[in-house]
N, C-alpha and C positions, 0 to 999 in steps of 0.2 A: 739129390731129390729136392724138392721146390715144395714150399708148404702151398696150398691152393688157399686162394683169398676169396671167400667167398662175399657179393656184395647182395644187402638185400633195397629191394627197389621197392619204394611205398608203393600203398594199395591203387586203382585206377581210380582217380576223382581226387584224390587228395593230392593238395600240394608236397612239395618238399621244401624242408626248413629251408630259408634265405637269410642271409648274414645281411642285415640292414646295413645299406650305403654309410659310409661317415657321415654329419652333418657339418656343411662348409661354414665358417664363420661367418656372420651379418658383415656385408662390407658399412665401410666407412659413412659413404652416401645415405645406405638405410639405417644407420644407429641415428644418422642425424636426423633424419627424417622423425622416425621415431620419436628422440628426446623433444624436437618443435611439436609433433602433435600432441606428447604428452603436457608440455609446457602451458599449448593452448586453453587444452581441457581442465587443466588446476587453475587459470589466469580467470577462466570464465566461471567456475566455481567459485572463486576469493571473490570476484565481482558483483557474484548475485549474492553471496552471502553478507559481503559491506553494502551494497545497496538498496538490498531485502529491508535490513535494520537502519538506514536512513528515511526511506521512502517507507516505514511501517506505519500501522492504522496507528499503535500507541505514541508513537513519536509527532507523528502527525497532529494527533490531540493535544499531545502536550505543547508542541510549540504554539497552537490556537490559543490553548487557556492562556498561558505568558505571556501572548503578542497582546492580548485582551489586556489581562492584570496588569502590562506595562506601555496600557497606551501606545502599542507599535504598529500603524495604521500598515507599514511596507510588513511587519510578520503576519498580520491577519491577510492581508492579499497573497501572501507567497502560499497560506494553506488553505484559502478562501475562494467559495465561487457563491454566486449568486443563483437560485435557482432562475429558468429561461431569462436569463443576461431583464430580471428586473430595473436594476439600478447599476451604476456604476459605484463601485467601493473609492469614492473618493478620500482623502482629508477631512471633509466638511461632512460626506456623509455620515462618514465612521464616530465623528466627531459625540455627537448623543447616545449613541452605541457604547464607546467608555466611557464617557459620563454617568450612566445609568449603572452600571455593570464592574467597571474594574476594579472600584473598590471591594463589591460585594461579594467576600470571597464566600459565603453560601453558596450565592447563584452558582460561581464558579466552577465551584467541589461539585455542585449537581449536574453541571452541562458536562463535568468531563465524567461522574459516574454513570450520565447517560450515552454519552459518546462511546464509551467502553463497551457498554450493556450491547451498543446498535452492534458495535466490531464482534462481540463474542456471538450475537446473533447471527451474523452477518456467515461467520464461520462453520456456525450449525448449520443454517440453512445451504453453504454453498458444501456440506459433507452429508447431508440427506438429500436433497434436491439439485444441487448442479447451480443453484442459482443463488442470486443474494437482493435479498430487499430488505426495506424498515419503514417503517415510518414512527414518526417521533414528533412529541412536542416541544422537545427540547429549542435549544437555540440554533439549531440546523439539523442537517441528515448526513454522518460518514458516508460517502459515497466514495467506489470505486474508480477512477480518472481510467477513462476506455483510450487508452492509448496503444502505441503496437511494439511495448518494449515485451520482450519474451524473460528477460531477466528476472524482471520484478512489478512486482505492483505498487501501485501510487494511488495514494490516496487524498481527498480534499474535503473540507465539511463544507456542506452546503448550505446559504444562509437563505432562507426561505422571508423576507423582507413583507411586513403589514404598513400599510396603508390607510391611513385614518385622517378624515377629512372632519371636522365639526361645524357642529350651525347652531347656536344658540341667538334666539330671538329677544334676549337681554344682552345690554351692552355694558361689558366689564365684568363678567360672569370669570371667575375664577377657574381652570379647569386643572386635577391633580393627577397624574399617572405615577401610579409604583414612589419609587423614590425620586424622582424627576422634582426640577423645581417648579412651581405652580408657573400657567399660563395662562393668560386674560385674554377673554374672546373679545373682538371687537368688530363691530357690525361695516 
């Protein structure tokens, strides 16, 4: 005699359990695949992270005040622009620019606690508003340099250049600016 085996057959609508397929190994081709794009992605992350902190607002500042304090006409142009391209930052023009200024580490301590104040500003307003502005009387305005790197932002202080013409109807009229050394009008 034969024992009867009896089978029971799931309900209609439902499936029956399925032994999941093995999964075949990544071939060779796709691992490497894989390791180049992961490669990519950490390569372009170490790049924005070193060039974020070269190209930052504070460093940016910093190298202006030093380029000032140390008479470096080529540091002040590397992080320098001119508001609407007024003057060219020459040699000669820079030249009464440290005269006036590079000793006076006052001024100095204040243009960069002002420069800082514009970046943290600058910060608030583009995390409420989307946007960034300032205005300043400082010795320029941190602006952000509109280029099309997606990495990082760059930044430049802007030197916002006055213009002063005098006319004095005496001849040899002494005239004194800040700490400047006097200058004699002459008709």
């Amino acid at each position: 005699v034969q024992p009867q085996v009896e089978t029971i057959q799931p309900p209609i609508g439902s499936a029956a359990p399925q032994n999941p397929a093995p999964r075949k190994p990544m071939s060779k081709k796709t691992k490497i695949i894989l390791g180049a794009v992961a490669g990519v992605i950490v390569l372009v992350v170490a790049l924005k992270l070193i060039l974020s902190s070269v190209f930052s607002a504070d460093n940016t500042i910093t190298k202006f005040i030093n380029a000032v304090r140390e008479r470096d006409a080529d540091g002040v142009r590397s992080v320098a622009t001119v508001y609407l391209d007024q003057m060219e930052l020459t040699d000669e023009a820079l030249e009464p620019f440290f005269d006036a200024f590079s000793a006076d580490n006052a001024t100095l301590v204040s243009w960069q606690e002002n420069l800082l104040e514009q970046k943290n500003m600058q910060q608030y307003q583009q995390a409420m508003a989307g946007m960034a502005t300032s205005d300043s009387s400082s010795v320029g305005m941190l602006t952000l340099v509109d280029n099309s790197n997606i990495l990082f932002d760059s930044y430049k202080i802007q030197i916002r250049p006055v213009n002063l013409s005098l006319y004095c109807g005496y001849d040899g009229t002494t005239v004194t600016f800040g700490n400047l050394e006097p200058m004699t009008v002459t008709n």
